[in-house]
C-alpha positions as CSV (number, residue, x, y, z in Angstrom):
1,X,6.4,-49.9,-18.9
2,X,8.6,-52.7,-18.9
3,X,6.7,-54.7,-21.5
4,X,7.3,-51.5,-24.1
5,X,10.8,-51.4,-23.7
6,X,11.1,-55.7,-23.4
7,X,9.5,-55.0,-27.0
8,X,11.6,-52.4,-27.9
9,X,14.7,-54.8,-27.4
10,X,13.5,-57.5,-29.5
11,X,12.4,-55.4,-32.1
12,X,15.5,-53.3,-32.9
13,X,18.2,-54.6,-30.8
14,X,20.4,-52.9,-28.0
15,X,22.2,-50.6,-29.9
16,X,19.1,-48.4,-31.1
17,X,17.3,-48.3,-27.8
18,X,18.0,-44.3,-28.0
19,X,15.9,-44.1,-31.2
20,X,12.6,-44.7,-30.1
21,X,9.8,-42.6,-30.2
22,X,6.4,-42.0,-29.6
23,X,4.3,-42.1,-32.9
24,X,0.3,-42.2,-32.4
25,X,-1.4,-41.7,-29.4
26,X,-4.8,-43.0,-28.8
27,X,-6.8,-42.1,-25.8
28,X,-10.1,-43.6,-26.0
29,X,-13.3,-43.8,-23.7
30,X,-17.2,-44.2,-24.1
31,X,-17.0,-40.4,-22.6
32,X,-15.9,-37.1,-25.0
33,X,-16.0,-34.8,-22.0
34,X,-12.5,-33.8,-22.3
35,X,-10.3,-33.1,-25.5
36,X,-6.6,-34.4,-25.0
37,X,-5.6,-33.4,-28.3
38,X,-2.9,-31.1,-27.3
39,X,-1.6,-33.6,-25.1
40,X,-1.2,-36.2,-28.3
41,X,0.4,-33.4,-29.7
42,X,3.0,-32.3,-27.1
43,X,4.4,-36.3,-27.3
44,X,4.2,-37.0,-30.6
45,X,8.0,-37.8,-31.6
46,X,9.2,-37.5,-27.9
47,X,11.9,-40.2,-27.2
48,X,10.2,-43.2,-25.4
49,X,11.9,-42.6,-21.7
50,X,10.5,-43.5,-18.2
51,X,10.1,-40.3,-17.3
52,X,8.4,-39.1,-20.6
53,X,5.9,-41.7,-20.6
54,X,5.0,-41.1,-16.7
55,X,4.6,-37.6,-17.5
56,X,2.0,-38.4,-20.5
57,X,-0.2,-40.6,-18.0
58,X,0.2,-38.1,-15.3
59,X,-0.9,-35.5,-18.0
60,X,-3.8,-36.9,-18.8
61,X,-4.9,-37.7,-14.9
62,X,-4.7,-34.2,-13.9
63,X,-6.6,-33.0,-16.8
64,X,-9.7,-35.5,-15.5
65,X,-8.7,-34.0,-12.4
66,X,-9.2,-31.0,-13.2
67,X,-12.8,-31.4,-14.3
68,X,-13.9,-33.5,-11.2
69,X,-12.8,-36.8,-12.2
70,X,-10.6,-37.7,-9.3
71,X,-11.2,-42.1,-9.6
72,X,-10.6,-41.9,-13.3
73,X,-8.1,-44.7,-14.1
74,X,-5.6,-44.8,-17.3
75,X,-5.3,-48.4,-18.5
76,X,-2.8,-49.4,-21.4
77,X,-4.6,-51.7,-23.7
78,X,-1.8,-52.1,-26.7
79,X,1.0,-50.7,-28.3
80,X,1.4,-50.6,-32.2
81,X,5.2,-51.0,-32.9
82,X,6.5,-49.5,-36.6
83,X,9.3,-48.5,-38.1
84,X,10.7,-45.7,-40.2
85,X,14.0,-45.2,-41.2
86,X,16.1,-45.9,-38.1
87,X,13.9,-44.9,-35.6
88,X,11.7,-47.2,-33.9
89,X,7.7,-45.5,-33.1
90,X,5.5,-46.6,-30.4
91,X,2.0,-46.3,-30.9
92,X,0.3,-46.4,-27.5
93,X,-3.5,-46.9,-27.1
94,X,-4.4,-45.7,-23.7
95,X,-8.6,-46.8,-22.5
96,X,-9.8,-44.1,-20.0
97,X,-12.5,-45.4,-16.8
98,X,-13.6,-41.8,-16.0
99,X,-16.1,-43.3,-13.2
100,X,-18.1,-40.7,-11.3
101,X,-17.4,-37.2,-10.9
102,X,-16.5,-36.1,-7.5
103,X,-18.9,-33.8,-6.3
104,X,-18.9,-32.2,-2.4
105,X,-21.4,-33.8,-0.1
106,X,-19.7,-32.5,3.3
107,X,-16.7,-30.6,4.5
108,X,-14.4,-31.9,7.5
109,X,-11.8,-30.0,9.4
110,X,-9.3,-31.2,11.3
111,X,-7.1,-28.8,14.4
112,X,-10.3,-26.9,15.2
113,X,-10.3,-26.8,19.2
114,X,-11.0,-23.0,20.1
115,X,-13.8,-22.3,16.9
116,X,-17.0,-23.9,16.2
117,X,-17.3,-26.2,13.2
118,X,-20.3,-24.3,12.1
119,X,-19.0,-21.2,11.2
120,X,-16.9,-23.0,8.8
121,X,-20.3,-25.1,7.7
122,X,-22.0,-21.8,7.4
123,X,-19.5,-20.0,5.5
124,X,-18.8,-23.2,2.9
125,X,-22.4,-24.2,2.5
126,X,-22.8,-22.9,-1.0
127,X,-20.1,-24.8,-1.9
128,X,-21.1,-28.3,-1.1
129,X,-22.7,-29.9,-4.6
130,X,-20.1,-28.6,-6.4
131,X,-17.2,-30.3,-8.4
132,X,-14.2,-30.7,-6.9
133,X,-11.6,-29.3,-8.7
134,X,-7.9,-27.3,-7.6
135,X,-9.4,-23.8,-8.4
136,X,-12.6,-24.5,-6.1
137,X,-10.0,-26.1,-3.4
138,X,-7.9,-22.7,-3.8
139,X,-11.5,-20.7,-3.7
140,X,-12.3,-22.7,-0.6
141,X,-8.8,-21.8,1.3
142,X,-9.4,-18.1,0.5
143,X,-12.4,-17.7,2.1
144,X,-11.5,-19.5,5.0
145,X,-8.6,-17.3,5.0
146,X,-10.3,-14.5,6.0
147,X,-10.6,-15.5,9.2
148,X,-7.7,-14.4,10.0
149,X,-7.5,-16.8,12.9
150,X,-7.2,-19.8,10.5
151,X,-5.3,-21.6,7.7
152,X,-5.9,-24.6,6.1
153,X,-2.9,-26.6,5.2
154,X,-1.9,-27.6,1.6
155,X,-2.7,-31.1,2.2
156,X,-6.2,-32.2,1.9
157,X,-8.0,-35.6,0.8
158,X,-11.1,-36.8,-0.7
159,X,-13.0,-39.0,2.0
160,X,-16.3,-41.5,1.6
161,X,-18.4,-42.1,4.8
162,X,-20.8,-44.7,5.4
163,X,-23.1,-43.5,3.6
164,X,-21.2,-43.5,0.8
165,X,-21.5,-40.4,0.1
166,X,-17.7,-37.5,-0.9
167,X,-16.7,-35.2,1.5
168,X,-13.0,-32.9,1.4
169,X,-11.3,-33.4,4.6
170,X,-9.2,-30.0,5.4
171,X,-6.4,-29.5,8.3
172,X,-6.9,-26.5,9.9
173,X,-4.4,-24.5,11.7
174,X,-5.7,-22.1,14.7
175,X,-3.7,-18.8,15.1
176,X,-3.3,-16.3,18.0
177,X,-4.9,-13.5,16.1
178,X,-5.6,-11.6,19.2
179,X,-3.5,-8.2,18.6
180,X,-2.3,-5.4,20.7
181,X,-0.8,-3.1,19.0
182,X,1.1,0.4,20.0
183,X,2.5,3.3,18.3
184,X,4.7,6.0,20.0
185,X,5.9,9.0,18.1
186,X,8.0,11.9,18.7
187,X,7.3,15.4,17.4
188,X,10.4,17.7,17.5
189,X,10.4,21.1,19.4
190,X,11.2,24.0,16.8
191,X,12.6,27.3,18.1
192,X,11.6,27.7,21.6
193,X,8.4,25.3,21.2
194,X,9.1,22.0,23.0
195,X,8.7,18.6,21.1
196,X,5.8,16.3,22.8
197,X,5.0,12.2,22.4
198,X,2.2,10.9,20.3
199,X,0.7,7.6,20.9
200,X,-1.8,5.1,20.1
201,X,-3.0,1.9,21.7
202,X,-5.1,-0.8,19.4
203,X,-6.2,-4.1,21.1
204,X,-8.3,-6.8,18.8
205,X,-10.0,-9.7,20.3
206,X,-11.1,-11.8,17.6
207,X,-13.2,-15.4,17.2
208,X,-15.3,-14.2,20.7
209,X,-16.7,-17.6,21.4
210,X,-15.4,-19.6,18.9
211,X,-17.9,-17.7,15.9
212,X,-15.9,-15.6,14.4
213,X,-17.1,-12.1,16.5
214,X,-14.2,-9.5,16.6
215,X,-14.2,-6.8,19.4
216,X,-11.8,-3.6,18.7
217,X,-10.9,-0.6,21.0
218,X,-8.4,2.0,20.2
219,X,-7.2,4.5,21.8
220,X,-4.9,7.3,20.6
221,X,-3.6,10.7,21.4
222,X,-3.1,12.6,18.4
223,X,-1.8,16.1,19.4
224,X,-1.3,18.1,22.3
225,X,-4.5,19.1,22.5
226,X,-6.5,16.4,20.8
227,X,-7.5,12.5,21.6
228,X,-9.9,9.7,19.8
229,X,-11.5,7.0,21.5
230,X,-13.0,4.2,19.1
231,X,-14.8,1.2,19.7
232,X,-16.3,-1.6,17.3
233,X,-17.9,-5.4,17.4
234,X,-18.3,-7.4,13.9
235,X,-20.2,-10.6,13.6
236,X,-19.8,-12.4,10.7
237,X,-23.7,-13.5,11.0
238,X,-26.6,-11.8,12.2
239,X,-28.7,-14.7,14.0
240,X,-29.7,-17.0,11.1
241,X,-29.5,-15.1,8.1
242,X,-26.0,-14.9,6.0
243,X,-25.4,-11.1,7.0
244,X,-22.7,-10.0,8.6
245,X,-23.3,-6.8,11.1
246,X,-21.0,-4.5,12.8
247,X,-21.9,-1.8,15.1
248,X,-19.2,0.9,15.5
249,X,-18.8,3.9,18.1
250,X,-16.0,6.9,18.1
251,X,-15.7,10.1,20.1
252,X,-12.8,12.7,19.1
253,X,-11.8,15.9,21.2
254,X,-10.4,18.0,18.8
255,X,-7.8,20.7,20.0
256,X,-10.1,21.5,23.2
257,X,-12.5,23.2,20.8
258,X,-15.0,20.3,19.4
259,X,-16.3,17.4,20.6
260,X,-17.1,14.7,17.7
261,X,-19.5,11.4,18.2
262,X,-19.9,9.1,15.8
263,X,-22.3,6.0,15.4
264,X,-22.2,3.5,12.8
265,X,-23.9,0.5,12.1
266,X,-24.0,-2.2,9.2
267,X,-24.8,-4.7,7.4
268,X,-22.9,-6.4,4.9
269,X,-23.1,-9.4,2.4
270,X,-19.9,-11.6,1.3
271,X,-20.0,-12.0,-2.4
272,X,-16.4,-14.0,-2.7
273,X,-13.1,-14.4,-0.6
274,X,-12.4,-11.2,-1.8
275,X,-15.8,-9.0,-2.2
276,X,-18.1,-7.7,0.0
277,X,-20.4,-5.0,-0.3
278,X,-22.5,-3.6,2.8
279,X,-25.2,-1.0,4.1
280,X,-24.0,1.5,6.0
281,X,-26.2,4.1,8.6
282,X,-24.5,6.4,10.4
283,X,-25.3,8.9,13.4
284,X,-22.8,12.1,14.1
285,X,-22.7,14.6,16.3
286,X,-20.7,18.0,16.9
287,X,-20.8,19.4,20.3
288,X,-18.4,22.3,20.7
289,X,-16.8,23.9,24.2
290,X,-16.9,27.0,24.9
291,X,-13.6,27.8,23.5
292,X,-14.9,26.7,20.2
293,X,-18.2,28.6,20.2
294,X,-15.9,31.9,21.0
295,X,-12.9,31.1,18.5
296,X,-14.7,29.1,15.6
297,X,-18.4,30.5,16.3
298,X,-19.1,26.6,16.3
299,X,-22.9,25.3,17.0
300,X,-24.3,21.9,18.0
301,X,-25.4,20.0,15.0
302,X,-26.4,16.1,14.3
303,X,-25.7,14.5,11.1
304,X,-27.4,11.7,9.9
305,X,-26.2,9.6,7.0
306,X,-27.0,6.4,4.5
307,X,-25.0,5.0,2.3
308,X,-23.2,1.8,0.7
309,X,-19.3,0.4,0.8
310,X,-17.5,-2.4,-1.3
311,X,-14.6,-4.2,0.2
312,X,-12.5,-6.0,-1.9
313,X,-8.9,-7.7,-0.5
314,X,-6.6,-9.8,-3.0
315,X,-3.2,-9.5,-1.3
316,X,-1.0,-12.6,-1.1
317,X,-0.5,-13.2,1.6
318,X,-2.4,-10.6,3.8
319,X,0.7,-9.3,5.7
320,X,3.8,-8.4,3.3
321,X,1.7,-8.9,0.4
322,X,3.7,-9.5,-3.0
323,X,0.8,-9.3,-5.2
324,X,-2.8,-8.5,-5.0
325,X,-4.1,-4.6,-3.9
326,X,-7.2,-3.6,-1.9
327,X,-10.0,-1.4,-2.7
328,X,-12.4,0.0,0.0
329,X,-14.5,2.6,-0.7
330,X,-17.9,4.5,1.2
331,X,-20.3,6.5,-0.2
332,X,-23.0,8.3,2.1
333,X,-25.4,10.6,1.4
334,X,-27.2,12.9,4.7
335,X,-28.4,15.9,6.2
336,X,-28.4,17.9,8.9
337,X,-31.2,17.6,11.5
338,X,-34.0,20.3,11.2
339,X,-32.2,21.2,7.6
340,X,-32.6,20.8,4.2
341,X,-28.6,20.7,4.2
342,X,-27.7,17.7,2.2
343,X,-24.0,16.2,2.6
344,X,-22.5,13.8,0.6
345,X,-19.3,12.3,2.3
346,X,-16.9,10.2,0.0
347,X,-14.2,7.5,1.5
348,X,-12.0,6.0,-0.9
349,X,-8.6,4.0,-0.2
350,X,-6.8,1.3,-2.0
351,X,-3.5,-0.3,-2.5
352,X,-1.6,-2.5,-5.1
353,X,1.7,-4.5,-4.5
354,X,3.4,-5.7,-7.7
355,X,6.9,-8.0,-7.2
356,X,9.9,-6.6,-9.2
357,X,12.7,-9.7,-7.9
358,X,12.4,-12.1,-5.4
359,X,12.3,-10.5,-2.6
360,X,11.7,-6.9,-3.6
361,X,8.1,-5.5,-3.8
362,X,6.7,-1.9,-4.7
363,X,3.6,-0.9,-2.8
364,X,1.4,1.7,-3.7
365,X,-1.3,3.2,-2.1
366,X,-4.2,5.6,-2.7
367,X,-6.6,7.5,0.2
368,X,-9.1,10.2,-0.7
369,X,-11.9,11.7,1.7
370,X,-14.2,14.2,0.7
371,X,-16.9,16.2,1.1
372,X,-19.8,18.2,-0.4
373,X,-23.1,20.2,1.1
374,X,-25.4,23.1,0.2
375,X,-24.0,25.4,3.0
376,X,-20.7,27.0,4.0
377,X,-18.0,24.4,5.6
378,X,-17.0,25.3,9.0
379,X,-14.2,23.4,11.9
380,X,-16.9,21.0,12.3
381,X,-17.0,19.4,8.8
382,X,-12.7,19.1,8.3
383,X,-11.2,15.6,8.1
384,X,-7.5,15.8,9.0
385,X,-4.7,13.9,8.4
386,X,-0.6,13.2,9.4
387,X,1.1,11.3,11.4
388,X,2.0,7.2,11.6
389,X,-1.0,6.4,9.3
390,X,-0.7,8.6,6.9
391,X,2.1,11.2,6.1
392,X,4.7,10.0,8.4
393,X,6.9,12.9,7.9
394,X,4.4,15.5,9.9
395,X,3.0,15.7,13.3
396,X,-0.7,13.3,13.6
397,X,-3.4,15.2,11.9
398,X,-1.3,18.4,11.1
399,X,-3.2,19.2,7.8
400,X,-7.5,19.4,7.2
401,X,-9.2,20.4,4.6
402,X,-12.9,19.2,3.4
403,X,-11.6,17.3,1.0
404,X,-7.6,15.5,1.4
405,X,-6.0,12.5,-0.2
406,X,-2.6,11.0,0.3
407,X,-0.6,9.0,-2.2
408,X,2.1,6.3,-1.0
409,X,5.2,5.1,-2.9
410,X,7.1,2.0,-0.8
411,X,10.1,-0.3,-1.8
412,X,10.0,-3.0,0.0
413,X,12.7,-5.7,0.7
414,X,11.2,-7.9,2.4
415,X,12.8,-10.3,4.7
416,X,10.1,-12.9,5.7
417,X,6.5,-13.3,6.5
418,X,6.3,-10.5,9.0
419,X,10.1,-8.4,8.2
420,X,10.7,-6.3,6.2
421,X,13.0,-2.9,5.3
422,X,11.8,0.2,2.9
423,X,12.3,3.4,1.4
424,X,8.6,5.6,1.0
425,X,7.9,8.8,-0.5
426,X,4.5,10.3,0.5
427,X,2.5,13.4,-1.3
428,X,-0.7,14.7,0.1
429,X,-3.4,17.4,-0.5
430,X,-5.9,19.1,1.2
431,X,-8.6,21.8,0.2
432,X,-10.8,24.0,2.6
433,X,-12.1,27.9,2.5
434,X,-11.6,29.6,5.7
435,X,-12.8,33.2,5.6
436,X,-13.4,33.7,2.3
437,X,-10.0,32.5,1.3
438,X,-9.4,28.9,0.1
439,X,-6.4,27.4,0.9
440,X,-5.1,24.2,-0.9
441,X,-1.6,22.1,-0.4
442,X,0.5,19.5,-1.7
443,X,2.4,18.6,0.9
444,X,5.0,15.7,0.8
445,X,7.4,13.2,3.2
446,X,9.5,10.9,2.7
447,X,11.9,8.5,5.0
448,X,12.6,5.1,5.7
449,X,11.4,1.8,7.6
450,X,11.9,-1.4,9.1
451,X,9.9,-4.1,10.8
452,X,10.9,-6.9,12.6
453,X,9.5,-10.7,13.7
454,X,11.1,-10.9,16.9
455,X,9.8,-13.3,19.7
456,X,8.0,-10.0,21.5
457,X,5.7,-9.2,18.5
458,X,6.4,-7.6,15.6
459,X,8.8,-3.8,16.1
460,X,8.6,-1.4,13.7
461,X,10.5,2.0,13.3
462,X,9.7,4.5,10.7
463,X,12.3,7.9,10.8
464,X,10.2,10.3,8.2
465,X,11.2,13.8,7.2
466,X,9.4,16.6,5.8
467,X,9.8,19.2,3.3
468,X,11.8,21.3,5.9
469,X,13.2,19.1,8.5
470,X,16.8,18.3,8.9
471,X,18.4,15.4,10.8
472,X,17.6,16.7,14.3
473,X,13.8,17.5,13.6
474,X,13.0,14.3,11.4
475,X,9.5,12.5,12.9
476,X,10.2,9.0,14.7
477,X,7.3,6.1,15.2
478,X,7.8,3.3,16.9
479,X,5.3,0.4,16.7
480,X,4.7,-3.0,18.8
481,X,2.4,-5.5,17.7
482,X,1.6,-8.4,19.6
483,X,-0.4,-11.5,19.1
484,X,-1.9,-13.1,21.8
């Protein structure tokens, strides 16, 4: 660079250093793998500058880069000098080395003390002959991402070993992604009617032994009268094969009338970072009390079911996304044991977050369940619906209905990784025939939030209203997550 401009001196003197400009630009190589004729183009006639001409070499590095070429080497072999009027044009002829293309013979990760290196070999293995490139980097962080319990760092180098042979060296960053998390809400008395706690207790254990296992139990009471217990294990590998499995157990008493228990087990397949698709098998059983059999005329019955899911998760980041949505959907298709009854149960939800300014985000949401069988629907075959998780502005699972749906509107302003404060409007349906009569609703809430990163976990308040409620009878839930 200093030769050009020693050039540039003797050539037009002092005065008319400001008028020089690149003319021609000749990039030239025993290799036509990449075109760099929009790059001649974008400098053509550009004043010759120290920064221009550092951006035109840098330019052309990253687009080698780009295709694998991370040794390539830019050499200047001349420079044509002519003139035209009073401007002076440089006419640079660059030689490109490309070398060899850098291809992935072995992944290292740095920070890993608590997981085993060979989930991360396991998970990456199909990756490992392929060219390195930003977009496959990006791939790579993505999928590694979904263990929640790790991150890999922005920085990462290209490494030879002894062999001789490439390999991506990765930092890694552990997390406490163990979570206990707790929800307490308040349902108003009306009239003479006294108001009565909600609550619900989640604790996660994740990376079991250092492979990635997860162990879930939850516990929640949902009404007066009703309580769920739920229970589930994931392994991101079954033995050898590239399977995940998950096996899945949840027993509901439902308003002192119905006992539900439900099995599930399955076995899933990861496509992408953000795809999965799995098998699903599943194992339910009603067994009512007595007070059921006299009220609802309920009987014991055993459902089996088969069916399929798809997963797919492209929120950045996961928690306070501002872009990306989610889609999860299950479709299984049973009977009932010593019937011909065929059931067909539907489970759709998904979610989209689109960033308006900065810091503000709207998040939309989208839950359906459903279902559809030969015979009549009775208290046994509802799916309910309200509460923290759902609408927040009613009591937990205040409507039913054989088939409901929610929709969620939030405007979010979020305040950092974890924070954040927001306004939500809420509208749900529901459809059932009781008697004869069916009975369908659009009911909606509406409120507003907060959460909070404080040193304790994550707080959260949500103060939701229904159509009818005033000040004094507005729903309140208060959640406490904690990572440990």
């Amino acid at each position: 660079m200093i030769f050009l401009f020693w050039v540039n001196g003797l050539i037009a003197g002092p005065s008319e250093l400001d008028s020089v400009y690149f003319g021609r630009i000749v990039i030239a190589s025993d290799n036509d793998a990449i075109d760099f004729t929009d790059i001649q183009k974008k400098y053509r006639n550009l004043k010759v500058t120290e920064s221009n001409y550092n951006s035109l070499t840098a330019e052309i590095l990253v687009d080698l880069k780009l295709q694998g070429y991370y040794f390539a080497v830019v050499n200047l072999k001349n420079t044509q000098i002519t003139q035209s009027s009073d401007s002076i044009f440089l006419n640079p002829e660059f030689v490109l080395n490309y070398n060899e293309i850098a291809r992935i013979d072995t992944l290292y990760f740095q920070g890993l003390n608590k997981t085993d290196p060979g989930i991360l070999d396991r998970e990456l293995s199909h990756y490992k002959g392929k060219i390195v490139s930003d977009p496959l980097i990006e791939r790579i962080k993505r999928q590694v991402g979904r263990f929640k319990f790790l991150e890999i760092k922005d920085q990462h180098k290209i490494v030879r070993d002894r062999q001789e042979n490439l390999g991506l060296l990765f930092q890694v960053i552990e997390k406490n992604n163990n979570n206990f998390e707790g929800i307490a809400g308040y349902v108003p008395g009306k009239g003479e009617e006294k108001g009565y706690f909600t609550g619900k207790f989640d604790i996660t254990l994740s990376n079991l032994a250092g492979r990635g296992r997860r162990l879930n139990l939850n516990w929640s009471r949902l009404n007066r009268n009703s309580q769920e217990f739920y229970i589930d294990f994931y392994t991101p590998w079954i033995w050898k094969y590239n399977y995940s499995g998950q096996l899945s157990f949840d027993q509901t008493l439902r308003d002192t009338t119905l006992v539900t228990r439900n099995f599930q087990t399955s076995i899933g397949k990861q496509f992408s970072p953000a795809l999965s698709l799995q098998l699903n098998f599943e194992f339910e059983s009603h067994l009512p009390t007595p007070s059921g059999r006299e009220l609802y005329n309920l009987q014991s019955r055993t459902n089996r079911f088969a069916g399929a899911g798809v997963r797919i998760d492209t929120r950045q980041p996961i928690y306070n996304p501002r872009s990306g949505g989610t889609f999860n959907s299950d479709l299984m298709l049973g009977n009932t044991e010593d019937s011909e009854n065929l059931i067909l149960n539907l489970d759709l939800s998904t979610s989209y977050n689109y960033s308006i300014f900065k810091n503000i985000v709207a998040h939309s949401a989208l839950n359906f369940k459903g279902r559809w069988q030969e015979t009549r629907y009775d208290y046994s075959d509802y799916f309910w619906f309200g509460g923290a998780q759902s609408m927040r502005g009613y009591a937990e699972d205040f409507f039913r209905g054989t088939k409901i749906g929610w929709a969620t509107l939030e405007l979010r302003w979020l305040q950092g990784l974890y924070s954040s404060l927001y306004l939500f409007y809420e509208k749900g349906y529901f459809q059932f025939t009781e008697n004869g009569t069916k009975n369908r609703g659009y009911p909606a809430s509406f409120g507003a939030g907060i959460r909070l990163n404080s040193r304790a976990g994550i707080i959260g308040l949500d103060y939701a209203f229904d159509e009818d409620d005033s000040f004094t009878t507005a729903k309140i839930h208060l959640h406490f997550i904690n990572r440990f």
